[in-house]
C-alpha positions as CSV (number, residue, x, y, z in Angstrom):
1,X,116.1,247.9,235.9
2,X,119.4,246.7,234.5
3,X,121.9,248.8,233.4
4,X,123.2,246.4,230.6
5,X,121.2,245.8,227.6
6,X,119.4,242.3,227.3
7,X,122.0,240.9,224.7
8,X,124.8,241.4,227.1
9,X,122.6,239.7,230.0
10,X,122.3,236.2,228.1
11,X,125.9,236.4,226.9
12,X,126.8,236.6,230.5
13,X,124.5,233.8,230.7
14,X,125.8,231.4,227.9
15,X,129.4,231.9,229.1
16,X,128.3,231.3,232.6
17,X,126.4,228.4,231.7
18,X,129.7,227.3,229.9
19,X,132.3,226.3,232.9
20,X,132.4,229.6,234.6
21,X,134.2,228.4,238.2
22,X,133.1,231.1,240.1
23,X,129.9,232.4,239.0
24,X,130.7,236.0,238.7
25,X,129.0,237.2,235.0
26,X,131.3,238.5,232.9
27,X,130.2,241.4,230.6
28,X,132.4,242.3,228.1
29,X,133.9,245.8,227.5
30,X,134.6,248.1,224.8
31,X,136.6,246.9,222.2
32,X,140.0,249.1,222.1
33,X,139.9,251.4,218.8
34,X,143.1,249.7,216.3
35,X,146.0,252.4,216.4
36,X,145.6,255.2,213.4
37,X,147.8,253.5,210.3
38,X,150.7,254.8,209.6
39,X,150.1,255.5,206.1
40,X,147.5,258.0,207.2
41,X,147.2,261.4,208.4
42,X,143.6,261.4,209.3
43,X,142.3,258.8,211.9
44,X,139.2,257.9,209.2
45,X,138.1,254.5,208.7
46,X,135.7,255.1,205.7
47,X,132.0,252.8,205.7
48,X,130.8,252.8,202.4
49,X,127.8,251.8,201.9
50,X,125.8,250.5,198.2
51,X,122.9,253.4,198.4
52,X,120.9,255.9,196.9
53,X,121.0,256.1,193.1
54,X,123.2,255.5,190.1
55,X,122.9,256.6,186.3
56,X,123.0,254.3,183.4
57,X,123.1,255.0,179.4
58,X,123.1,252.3,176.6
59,X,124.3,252.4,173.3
60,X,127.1,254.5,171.6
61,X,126.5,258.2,172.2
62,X,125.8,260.4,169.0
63,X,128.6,263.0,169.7
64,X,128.1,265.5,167.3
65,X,130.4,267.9,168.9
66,X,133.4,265.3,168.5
67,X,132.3,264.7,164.9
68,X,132.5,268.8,164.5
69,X,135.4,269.5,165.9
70,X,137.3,266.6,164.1
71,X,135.8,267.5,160.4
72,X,136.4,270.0,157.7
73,X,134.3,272.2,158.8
74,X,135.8,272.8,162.2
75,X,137.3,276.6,162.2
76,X,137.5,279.8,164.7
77,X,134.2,281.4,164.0
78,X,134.7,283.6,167.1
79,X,138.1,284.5,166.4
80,X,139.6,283.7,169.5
81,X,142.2,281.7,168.1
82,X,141.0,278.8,168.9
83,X,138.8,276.0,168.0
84,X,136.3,274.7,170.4
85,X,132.5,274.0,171.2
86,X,131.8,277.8,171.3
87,X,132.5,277.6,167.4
88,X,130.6,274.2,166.8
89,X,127.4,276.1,168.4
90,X,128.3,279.1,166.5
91,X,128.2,276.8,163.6
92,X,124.9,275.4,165.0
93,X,126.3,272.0,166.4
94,X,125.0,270.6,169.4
95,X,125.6,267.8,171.1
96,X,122.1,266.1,171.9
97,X,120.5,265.8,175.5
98,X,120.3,262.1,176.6
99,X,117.7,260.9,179.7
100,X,119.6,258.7,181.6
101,X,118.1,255.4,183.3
102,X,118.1,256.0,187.3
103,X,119.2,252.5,189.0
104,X,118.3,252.9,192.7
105,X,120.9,251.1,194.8
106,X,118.5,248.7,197.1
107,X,116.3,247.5,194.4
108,X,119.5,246.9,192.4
109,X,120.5,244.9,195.3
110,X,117.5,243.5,196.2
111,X,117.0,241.5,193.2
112,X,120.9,240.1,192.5
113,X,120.3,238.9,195.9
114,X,117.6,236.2,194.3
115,X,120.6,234.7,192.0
116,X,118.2,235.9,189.4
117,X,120.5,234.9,186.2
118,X,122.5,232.2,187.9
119,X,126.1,234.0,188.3
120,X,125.5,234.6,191.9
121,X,123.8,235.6,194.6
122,X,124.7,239.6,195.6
123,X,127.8,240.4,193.2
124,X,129.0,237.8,190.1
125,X,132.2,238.4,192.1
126,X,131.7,237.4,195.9
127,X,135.7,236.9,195.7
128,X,136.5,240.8,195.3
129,X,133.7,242.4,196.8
130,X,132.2,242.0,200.1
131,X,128.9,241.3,200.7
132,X,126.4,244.1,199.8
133,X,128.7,245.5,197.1
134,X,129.0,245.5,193.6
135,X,130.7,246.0,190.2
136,X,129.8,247.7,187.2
137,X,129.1,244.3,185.1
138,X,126.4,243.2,188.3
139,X,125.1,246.6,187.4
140,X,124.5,244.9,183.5
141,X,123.1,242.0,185.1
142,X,120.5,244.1,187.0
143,X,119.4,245.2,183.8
144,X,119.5,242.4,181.6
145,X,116.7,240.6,184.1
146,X,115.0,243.5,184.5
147,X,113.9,245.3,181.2
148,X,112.8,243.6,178.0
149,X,115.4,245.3,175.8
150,X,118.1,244.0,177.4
151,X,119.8,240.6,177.1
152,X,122.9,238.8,178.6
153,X,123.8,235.9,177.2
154,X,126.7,233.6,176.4
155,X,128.6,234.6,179.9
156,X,132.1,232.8,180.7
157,X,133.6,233.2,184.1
158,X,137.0,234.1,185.1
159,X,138.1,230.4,185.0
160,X,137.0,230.0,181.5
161,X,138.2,233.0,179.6
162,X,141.4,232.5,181.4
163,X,141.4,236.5,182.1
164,X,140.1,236.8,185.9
165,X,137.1,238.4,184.2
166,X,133.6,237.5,182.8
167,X,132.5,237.2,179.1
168,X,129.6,237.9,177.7
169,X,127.0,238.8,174.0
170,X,124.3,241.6,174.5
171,X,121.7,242.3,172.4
172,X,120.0,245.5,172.6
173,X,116.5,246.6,171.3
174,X,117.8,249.4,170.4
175,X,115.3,251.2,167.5
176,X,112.6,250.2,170.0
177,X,110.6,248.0,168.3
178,X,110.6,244.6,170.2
179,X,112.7,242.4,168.3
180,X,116.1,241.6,168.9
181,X,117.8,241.8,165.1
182,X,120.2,243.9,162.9
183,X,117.8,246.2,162.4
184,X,119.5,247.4,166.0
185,X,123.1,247.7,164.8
186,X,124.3,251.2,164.2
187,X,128.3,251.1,162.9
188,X,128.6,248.4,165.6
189,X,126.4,245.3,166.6
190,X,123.6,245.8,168.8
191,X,122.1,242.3,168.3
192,X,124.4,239.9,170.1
193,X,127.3,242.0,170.3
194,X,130.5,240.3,171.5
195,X,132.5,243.4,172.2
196,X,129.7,245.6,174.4
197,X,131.9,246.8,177.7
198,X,131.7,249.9,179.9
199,X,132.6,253.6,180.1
200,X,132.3,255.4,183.6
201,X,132.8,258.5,185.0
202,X,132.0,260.0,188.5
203,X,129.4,262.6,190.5
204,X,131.5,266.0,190.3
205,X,128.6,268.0,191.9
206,X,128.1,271.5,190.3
207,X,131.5,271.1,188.3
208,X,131.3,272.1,184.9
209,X,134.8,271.7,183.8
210,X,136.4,268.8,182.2
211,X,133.0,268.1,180.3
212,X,134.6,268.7,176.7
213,X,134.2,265.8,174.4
214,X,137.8,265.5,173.0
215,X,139.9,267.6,175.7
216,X,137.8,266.2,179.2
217,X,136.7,263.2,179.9
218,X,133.2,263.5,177.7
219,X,129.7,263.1,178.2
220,X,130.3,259.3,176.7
221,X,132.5,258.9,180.1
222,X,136.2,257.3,180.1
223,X,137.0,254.1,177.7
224,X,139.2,251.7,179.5
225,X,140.8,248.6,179.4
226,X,140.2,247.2,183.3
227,X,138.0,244.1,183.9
228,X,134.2,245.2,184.3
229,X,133.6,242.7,187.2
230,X,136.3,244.1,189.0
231,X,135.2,248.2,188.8
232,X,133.7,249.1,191.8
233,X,129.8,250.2,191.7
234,X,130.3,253.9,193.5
235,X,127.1,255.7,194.3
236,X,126.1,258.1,192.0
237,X,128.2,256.7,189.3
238,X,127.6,257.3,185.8
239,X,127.7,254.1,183.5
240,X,127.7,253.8,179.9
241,X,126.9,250.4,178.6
242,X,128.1,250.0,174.6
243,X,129.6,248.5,171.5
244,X,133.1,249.1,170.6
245,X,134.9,247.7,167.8
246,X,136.4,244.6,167.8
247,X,139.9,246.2,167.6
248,X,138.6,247.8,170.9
249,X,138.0,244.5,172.6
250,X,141.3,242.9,171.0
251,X,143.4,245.4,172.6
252,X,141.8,245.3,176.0
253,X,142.4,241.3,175.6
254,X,145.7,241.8,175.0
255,X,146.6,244.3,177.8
256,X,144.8,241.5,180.1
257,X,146.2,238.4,178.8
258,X,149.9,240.2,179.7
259,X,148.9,241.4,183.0
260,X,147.7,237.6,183.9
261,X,151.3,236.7,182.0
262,X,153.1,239.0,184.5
263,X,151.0,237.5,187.6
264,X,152.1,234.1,186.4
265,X,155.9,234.8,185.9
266,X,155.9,236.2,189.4
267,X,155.1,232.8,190.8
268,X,151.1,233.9,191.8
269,X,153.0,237.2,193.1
270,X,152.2,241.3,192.3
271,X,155.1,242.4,190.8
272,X,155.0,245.4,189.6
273,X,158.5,246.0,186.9
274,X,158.8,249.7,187.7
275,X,157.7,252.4,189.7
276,X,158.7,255.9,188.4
277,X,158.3,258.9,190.6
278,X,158.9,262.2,188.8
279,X,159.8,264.6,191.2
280,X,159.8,268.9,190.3
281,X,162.5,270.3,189.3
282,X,164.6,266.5,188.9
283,X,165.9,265.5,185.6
284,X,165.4,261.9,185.8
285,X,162.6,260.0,187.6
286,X,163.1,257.9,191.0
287,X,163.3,254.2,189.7
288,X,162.0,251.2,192.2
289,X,162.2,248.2,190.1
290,X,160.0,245.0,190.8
291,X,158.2,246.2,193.7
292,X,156.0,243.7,195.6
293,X,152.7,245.0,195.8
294,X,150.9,243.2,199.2
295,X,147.1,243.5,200.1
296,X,147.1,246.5,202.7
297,X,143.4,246.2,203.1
298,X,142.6,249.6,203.9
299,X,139.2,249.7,202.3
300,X,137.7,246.4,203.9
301,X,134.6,248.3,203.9
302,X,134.5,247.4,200.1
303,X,137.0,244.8,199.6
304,X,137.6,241.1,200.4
305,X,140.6,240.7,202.4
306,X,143.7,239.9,199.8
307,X,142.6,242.1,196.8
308,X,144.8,244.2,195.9
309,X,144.4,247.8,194.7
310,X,146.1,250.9,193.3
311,X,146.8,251.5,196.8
312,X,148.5,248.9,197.7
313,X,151.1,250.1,195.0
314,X,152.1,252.9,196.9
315,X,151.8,251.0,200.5
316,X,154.2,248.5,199.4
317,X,157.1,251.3,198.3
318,X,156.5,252.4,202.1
319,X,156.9,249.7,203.6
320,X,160.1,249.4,201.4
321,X,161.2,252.7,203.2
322,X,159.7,255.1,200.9
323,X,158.3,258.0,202.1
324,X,154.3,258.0,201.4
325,X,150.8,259.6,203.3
326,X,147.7,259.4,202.4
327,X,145.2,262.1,202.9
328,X,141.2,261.4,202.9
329,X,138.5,263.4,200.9
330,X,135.2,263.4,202.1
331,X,132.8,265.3,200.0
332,X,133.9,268.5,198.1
333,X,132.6,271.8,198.2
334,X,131.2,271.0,194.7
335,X,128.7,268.4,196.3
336,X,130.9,265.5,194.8
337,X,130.6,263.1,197.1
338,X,134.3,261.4,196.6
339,X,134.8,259.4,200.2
340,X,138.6,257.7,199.4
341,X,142.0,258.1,200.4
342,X,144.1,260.5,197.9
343,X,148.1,259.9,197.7
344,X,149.1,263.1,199.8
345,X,152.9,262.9,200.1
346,X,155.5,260.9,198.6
347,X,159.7,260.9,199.1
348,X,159.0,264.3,201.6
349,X,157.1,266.5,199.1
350,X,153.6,266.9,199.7
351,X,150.1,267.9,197.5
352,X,149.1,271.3,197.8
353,X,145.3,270.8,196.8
354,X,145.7,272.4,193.4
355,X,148.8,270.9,192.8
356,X,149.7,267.4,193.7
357,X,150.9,264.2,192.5
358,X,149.1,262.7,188.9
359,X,149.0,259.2,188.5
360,X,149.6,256.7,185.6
361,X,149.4,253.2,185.2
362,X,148.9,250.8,183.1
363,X,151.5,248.9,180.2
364,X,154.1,251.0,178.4
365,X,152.7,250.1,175.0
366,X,149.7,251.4,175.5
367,X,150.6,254.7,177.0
368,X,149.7,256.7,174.3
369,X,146.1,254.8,173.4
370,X,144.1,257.8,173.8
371,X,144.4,261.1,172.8
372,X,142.4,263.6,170.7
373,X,144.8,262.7,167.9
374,X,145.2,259.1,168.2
375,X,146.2,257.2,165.1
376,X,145.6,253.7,166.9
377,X,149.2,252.1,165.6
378,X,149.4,248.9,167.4
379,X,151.7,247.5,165.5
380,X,155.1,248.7,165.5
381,X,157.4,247.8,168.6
382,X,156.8,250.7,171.1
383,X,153.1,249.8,170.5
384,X,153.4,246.1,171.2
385,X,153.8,245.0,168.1
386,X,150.3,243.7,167.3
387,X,148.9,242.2,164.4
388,X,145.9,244.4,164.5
389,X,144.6,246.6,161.7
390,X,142.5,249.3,163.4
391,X,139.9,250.6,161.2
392,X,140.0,254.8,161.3
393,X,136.6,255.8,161.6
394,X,136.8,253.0,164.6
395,X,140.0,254.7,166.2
396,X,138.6,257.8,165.8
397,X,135.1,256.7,167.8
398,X,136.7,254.4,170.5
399,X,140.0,256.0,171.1
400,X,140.0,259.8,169.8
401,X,139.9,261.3,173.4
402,X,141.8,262.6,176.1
403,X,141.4,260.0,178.8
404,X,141.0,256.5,178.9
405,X,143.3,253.6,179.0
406,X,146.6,254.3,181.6
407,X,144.9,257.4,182.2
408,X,141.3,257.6,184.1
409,X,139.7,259.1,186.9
410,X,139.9,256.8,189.4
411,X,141.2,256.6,193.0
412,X,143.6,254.2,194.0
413,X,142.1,252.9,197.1
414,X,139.5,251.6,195.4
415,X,141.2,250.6,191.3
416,X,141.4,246.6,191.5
417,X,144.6,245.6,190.4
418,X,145.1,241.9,191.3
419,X,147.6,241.4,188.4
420,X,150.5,243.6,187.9
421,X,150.8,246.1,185.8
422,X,153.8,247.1,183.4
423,X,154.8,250.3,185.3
424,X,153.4,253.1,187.6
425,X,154.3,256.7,187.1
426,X,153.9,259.7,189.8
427,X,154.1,263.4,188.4
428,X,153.5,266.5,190.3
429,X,151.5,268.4,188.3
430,X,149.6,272.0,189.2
431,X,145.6,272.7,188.2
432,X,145.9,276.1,189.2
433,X,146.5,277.3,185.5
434,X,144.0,274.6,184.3
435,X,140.8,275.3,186.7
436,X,141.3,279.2,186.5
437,X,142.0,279.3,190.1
438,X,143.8,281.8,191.8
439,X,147.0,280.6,194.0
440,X,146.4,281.1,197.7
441,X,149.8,278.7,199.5
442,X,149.5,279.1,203.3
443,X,153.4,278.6,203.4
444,X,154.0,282.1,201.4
445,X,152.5,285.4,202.1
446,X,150.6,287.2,199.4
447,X,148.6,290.0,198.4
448,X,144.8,289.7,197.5
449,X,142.6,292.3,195.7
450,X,139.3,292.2,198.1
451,X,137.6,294.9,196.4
452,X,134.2,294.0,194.4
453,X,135.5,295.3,191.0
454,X,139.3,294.2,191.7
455,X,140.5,297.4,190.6
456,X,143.3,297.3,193.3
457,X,141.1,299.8,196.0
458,X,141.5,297.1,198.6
459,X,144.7,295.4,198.7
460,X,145.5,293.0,202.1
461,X,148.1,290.8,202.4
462,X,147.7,287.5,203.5
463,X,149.9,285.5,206.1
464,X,150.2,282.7,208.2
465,X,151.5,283.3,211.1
466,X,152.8,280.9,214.2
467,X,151.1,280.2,217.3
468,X,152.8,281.4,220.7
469,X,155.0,279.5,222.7
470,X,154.1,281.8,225.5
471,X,151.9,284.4,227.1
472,X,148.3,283.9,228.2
473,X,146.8,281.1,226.4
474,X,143.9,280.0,226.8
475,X,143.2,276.6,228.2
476,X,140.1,274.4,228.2
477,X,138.9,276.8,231.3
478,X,138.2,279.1,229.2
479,X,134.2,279.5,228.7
480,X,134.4,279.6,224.7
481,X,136.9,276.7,224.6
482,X,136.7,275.5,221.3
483,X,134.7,278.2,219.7
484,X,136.8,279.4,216.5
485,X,135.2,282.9,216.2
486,X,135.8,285.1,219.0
487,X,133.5,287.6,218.1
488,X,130.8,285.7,218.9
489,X,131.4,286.6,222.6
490,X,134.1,289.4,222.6
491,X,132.5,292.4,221.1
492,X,131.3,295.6,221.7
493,X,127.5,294.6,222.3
494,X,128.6,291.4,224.8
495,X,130.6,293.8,227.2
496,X,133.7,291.3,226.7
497,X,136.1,290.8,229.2
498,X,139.3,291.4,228.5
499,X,141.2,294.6,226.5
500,X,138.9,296.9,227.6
501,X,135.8,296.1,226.0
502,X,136.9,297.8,222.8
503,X,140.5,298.2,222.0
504,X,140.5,295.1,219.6
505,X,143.9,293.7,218.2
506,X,143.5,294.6,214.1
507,X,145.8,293.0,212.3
508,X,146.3,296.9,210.4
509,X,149.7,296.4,209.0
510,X,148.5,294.1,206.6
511,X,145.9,296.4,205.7
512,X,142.8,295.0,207.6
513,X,140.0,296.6,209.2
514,X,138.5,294.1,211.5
515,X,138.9,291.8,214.3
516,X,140.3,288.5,212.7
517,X,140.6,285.3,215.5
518,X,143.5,283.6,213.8
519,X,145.5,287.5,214.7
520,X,143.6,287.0,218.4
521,X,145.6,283.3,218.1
522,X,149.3,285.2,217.9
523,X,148.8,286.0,221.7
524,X,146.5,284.1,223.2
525,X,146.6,280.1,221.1
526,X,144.8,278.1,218.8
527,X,142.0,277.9,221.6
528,X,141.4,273.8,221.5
529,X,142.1,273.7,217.5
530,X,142.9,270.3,216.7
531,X,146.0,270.4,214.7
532,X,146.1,270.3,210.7
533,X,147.1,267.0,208.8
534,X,149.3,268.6,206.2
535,X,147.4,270.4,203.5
536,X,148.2,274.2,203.1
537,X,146.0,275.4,200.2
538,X,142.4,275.0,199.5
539,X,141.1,274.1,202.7
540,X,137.7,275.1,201.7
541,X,137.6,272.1,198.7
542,X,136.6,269.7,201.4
543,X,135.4,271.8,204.1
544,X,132.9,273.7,202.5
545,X,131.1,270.9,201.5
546,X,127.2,270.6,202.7
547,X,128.3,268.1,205.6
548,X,131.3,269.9,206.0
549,X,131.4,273.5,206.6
550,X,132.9,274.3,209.9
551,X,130.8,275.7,212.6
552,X,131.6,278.9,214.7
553,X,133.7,280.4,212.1
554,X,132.4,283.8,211.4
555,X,131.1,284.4,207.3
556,X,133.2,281.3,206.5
557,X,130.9,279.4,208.1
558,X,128.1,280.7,205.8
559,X,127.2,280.3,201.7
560,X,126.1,282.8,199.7
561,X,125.0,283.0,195.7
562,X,127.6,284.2,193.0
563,X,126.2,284.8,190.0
564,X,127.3,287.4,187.0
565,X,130.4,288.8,187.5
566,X,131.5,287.3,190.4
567,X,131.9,283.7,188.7
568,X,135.1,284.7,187.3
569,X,136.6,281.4,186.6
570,X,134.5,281.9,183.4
571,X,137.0,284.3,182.0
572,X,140.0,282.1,183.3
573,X,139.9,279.9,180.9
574,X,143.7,277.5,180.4
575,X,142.6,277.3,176.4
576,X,146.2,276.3,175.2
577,X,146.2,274.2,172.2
578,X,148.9,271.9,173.7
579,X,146.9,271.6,176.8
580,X,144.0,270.8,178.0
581,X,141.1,272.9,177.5
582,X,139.0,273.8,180.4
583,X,135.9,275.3,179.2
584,X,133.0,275.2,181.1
585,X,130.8,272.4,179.5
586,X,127.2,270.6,180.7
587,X,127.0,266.9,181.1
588,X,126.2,266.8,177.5
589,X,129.8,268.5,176.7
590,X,127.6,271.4,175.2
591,X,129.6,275.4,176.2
592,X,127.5,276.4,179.5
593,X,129.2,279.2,181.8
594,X,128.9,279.2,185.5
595,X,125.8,281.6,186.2
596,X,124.6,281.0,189.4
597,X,126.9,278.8,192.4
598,X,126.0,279.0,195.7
599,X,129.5,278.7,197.6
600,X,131.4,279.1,200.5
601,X,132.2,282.7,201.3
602,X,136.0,280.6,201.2
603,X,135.9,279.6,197.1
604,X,137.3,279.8,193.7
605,X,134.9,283.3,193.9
606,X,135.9,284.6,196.9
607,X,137.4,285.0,200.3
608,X,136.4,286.1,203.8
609,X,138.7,289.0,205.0
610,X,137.7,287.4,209.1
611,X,139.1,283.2,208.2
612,X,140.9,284.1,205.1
613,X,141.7,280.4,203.3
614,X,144.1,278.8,204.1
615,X,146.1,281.3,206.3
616,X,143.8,281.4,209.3
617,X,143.6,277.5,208.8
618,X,146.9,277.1,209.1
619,X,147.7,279.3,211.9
620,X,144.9,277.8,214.3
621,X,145.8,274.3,212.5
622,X,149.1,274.0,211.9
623,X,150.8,271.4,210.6
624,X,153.6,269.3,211.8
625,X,156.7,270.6,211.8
């Protein structure tokens, strides 16, 4: 039988058939893998993939909780000093549960594919997407040619609104009753509504922060003024199909029309007028005027060669000689299944998990669009100098919230931008304070509290310590080359070879009681550990995920239930007034505490005294010097 499949056999034979001198078949080898980029520190080349399920909402969401909190009768009924949802449901305010409509990927996908409406075959935009992906206005077309209360009508392309965007009426049956009239219009139009467009926010797994309807992103999702056929169509996406106001849609014309004004005065070019980086502890920002943002197409998985994204932004300064890396997230130990490159490092200073570099973008004027208090003045010079009366109810519905505009939750790798924005802005910022986390930095020692009722019975203190130069090491003879826990073979039940069968080394000066293998890697090495690609806090945020717990590494290998008591990020809750406000919140943005999480032994909960995170990380992965 031959040992090459059949497919190789008749290549051989067509280019054998085609001139081939000698007659000797030619079977070709192994592609070489492309060098890791340099923007990198992971080797990953992601393959994303338009599957499984996405949710999708229509009409304007009834928050009742917003209308609450921004009335009369908002007022500390706890007497917490502070006014948030616990009052509202104190108060007997709820915001109400909504059923979302579950959009599986292939039948999605299955019927653009028929050119069902006439705007194209697979996505509207075959120009920024590759074959087999889509954007969040296909996802609209989807649904327009499949349910009967759903119409598209009226489209214009990119050509004719002179935008790089489609646009379009809607009419929505939205009282139900099978006729498409006024009788659907709430305080916007329903029934062929020129200014329907798209909220969006992403899977976070179990996370229940963030969720608050004026200080998170909300259960409506983030407002926004980037071109729906451009938003990429991420699994597990939530989508929120509505009517603004037409002040909404005039000001998310406007902030287009100048981006295509900027694209034009750059000759067809990206040039973006000003990149800021905020650096700690600096008084003034790093200033690189009129960068040339190139396609770096790092996500051609997604992407048509040439588009440009968020990315690209920070590629370009690196190639200019900044100093940039990008790190990769895979999913999280929440369940979020996130899959894109995160800016890591920039000019030499690098993210620490909980505390990393924030990112802004978007056109000065608009900078401070959104925000719980909001007055929506578009007119005077720092605003852009509009001639745009916003009505206040409408400023209070459409822009009255936290996020949205220059600031949304969106990775860069895969945030369209194939006009320039007005300016970028990088600030590192810390969550630690926000998400009720405790600080664990693998680059300073600390002490940890490892008793169950943290009374301080069972202080340790926690270190990272460096790998030997010298000694006996182990080498890839050894019989458990690449096992991370030793204990799985040296213990006293194995009869273990070496020591003596017993006389363990205990890390006891730091106040431990057991055998720990990153204290067995001080004399003897990593033991095959690949080496670390940076990070030096939080390991276990993306690898403690379901795919991604590590193997052969003792109780951190293993989940268990918290629930009670143990949740104590319940009680660390960042509820300053000037901040943001961190309550634990459903999808709904109604109050719901953490109750039961099953976790990594490594979490926000808890730590394992063997592979305490991230100090035996980083001392069997260490990072470049």
């Amino acid at each position: 039988m031959s040992r090459y499949p059949l497919s190789a056999l008749l290549l051989a034979a067509l280019l054998g058939g085609c001139g081939s001198d000698d007659g000797d078949v030619v079977v070709p080898g192994p592609q070489p893998k492309p060098p890791q980029s340099p923007y990198l520190t992971l080797d990953v080349t992601p393959q994303a993939v338009f599957e499984g399920q996405f949710q999708v909402y229509l009409g304007r969401y009834p928050d009742l909780l917003k209308d609450w909190l921004q009335s009369d009768a908002a007022r500390d009924l706890n007497g917490d000093g502070h006014i948030d949802e616990r009052d509202a449901h104190l108060d007997g305010v709820y915001n109400p549960k909504e059923t979302p409509i579950i959009v599986q990927a292939a039948e999605m996908d299955r019927v653009l594919r028929s050119n069902p409406d006439g705007l194209g075959a697979g996505s509207a935009r075959p120009d920024i997407f590759v074959d087999g992906h889509y954007s969040v206005f296909d996802a609209l077309r989807y649904l327009a040619v499949t349910r009967a209360d759903l119409r598209l009508e009226q489209v214009q392309g990119p050509e004719q609104t002179g935008r790089d965007t489609h646009d379009f009426v809607v009419s929505w049956d939205r009282n139900g009753d099978g006729v498409f009239d006024e009788q659907d219009n709430d305080i916007y139009a329903n029934f062929q509504g020129a200014h329907w467009h798209g909220r969006v926010s992403y899977h976070g797994g179990e996370l229940l922060k963030l969720n608050g309807t004026l200080t998170g992103l909300g259960p409506q999702g983030e407002a926004h003024y980037e071109r729906l056929d451009q938003v990429w169509l991420q699994p597990q996406m939530n989508i929120r199909f509505q009517p603004f106001s037409p002040e909404m849609t005039a000001r998310r014309h406007w902030v287009q029309q100048r981006e295509m004004a900027r694209l034009e005065q750059g000759g067809g070019k990206v040039i973006l007028p000003q990149l800021q980086i905020m650096k700690p502890g600096e008084p003034k920002p790093l200033v690189i005027p009129n960068l040339e943002v190139t396609a770096h197409n790092m996500r051609p998985d997604i992407f048509q060669p040439g588009v440009i994204t968020k990315m690209d932004i920070f590629l370009s300064a690196a190639d200019a000689g900044l100093d940039v890396a990008f790190n990769y997230w895979p999913s999280l130990s929440t369940g979020a299944r996130v899959e894109h490159f995160a800016l890591f490092r920039v000019d030499g200073i690098a993210s620490e998990v909980g505390r990393g570099w924030a990112t802004v973008y978007g056109d000065m004027a608009v900078h401070g669009d959104f925000s719980p208090t909001s007055q929506c003045n578009f007119s005077s010079p720092q605003t852009g100098g509009m001639d745009l009366l916003v009505d206040p109810e409408h400023c209070r519905l459409d822009w009255n919230a936290n996020f949205g505009g220059n600031i949304m939750h969106m990775m860069s790798d895969t945030w369209v931008m194939n006009q320039p924005v007005q300016f970028t802005m990088l600030v590192f910022k810390s969550h630690y304070e926000l998400f009720g986390m405790e600080e664990y930095n693998g680059k300073t020692s600390a002490q940890r509290d490892f008793s169950e009722a943290q009374d301080g019975s069972d202080i340790m203190t926690l270190q990272t310590f460096r790998l030997p130069g010298d000694g006996p090491l182990l080498t890839d003879s050894h019989f458990g080359w690449g096992i991370a826990d030793c204990t799985e073979c040296h213990n006293e039940q194995k009869q273990p070879m070496g020591h003596g069968g017993h006389s363990w080394p205990v890390n006891s000066a730091d106040g431990f009681d057991q055998t720990q293998p990153y204290y067995c890697a001080t004399c003897h090495g990593s033991n095959g550990a690949p080496m670390g690609h940076g990070e030096t806090a939080r390991c276990f945020w993306c690898h403690a995920g379901e795919s991604n717990t590590p193997k052969h590494h003792g109780d951190a290998s293993t989940r268990r239930l918290y629930q009670g008591e143990q949740i104590k990020s319940n009680d660390k809750i960042y509820n300053d007034p000037n901040e943001l406000n961190a309550l634990p919140r459903d999808k709904d943005g109604n109050y719901q505490p953490y109750e039961k999480v099953w976790s990594s032994v490594n979490s926000d909960w808890d730590m394992s005294r063997v592979f305490p995170d991230p100090y035996s990380c980083m001392t069997c992965h260490p990072n470049e010097d």
